[in-house]
Structure formats: structure tokens, C-alpha cells
N, C-alpha and C positions, 0 to 999 in steps of 0.2 A: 162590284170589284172592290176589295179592300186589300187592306197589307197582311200578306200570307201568311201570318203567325198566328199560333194560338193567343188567345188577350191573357196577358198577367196581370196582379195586381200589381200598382206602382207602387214599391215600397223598395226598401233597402235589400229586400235578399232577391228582388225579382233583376235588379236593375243591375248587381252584382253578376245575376246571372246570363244577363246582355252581352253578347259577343263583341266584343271592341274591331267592327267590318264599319264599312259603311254602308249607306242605305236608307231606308224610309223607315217611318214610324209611326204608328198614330196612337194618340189617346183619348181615353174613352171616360164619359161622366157615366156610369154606370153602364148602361147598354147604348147610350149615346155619342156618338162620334165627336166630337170637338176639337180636332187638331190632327192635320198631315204634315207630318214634314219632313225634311231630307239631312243627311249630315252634311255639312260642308266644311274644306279647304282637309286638314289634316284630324279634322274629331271624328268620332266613333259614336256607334248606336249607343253605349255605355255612356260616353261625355256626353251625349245630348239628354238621354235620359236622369241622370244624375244633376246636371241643371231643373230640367222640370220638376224633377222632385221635391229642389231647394222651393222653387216658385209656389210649389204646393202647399210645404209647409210654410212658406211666408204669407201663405192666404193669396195669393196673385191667381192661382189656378186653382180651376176646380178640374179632377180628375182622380179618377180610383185605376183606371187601369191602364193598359200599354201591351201594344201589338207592335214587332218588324219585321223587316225584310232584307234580306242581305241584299243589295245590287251595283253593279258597277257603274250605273248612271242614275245616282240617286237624284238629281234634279229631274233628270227625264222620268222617272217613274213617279215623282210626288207632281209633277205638272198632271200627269195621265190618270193620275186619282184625284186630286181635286176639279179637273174636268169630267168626270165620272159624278163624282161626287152631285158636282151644281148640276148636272145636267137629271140627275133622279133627284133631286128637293128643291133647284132652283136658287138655291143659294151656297154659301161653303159653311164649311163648319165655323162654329161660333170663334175659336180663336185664329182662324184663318184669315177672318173679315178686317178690311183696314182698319177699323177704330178700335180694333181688339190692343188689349195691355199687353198682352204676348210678344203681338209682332214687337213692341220697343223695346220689348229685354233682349 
């Protein structure tokens, strides 16, 4: 189970082309998963993508691409993938994990 988009590259024209819905997201170190997450209160798949970006190029993140999903309960669908998730590798993705730099920005 992952987020039902095709994966783009994160860059400035993929993330432009981010629908401003809300919903889940993940991205990806090359074929590697490393980050689920959901939008919250009033941002958009576009505002959250457009932050990870910055993090990218401020060297915080490593990530080359980006997958979403439009949904009305974006908390409830990133809990039901990151329990998917641990439950086939036994862990969460790298910037999921509490010690991750991620979770503090």
C-alpha cells in the first residue's frame, strides 16, 4: 500500500504541478521511501511540498522524488500507511522515526 500517485521528481515544476487539495504525500530517496505525511489545518499538498523542497535544498532532506493523494481524511490515510508501512519492514521510514530532523521543522 502506498500513496496512489504516480512518483515525480521533487523539483520546482513537479511541485508547481501539485494540486493545492489536501491529503497525503510521500517521498522518495530514489526508489526508497522516507517520508509519509498528511497536510494539515488549512495547507495544501503544493504548501507542504514546496517546504520539503526548501529542506532539500538547504541539505536537511535527502529526497529526489514525491508521490500524493488527494483525501478528505488526510491524518486517517498517513496513520493507515505508516502502519502498512512498519508492519512490511518493521520500522517507519527514515524521516518518520522520532529522532528524525524532519519531524522538528
Amino acid at each position: 500500500m502506498v500513496v496512489s500517485s504516480l512518483k515525480w521528481r521533487l523539483d520546482a515544476e513537479g511541485v508547481r504541478e501539485t494540486p493545492e487539495f489536501q491529503g497525503v504525500l510521500s517521498l522518495w530517496h530514489d526508489a526508497e521511501l522516507v517520508y509519509i505525511g498528511h497536510t494539515k489545518g488549512n495547507s495544501s499538498l503544493r504548501d507542504n511540498l514546496r517546504r520539503f523542497l526548501s529542506l532539500r535544498e538547504q541539505g536537511a532532506l535527502r529526497a529526489t522524488h514525491m508521490s500524493w493523494e488527494i483525501t478528505v481524511t488526510p491524518k486517517t490515510r498517513e496513520g493507515d500507511l505508516l502502519q502498512h508501512y512498519r508492519q512490511k519492514h518493521g520500522v517507519l521510514p527514515v524521516y518518520n522515526r522520532p529522532a528524525a530532523a524532519i519531524q522538528a521543522a
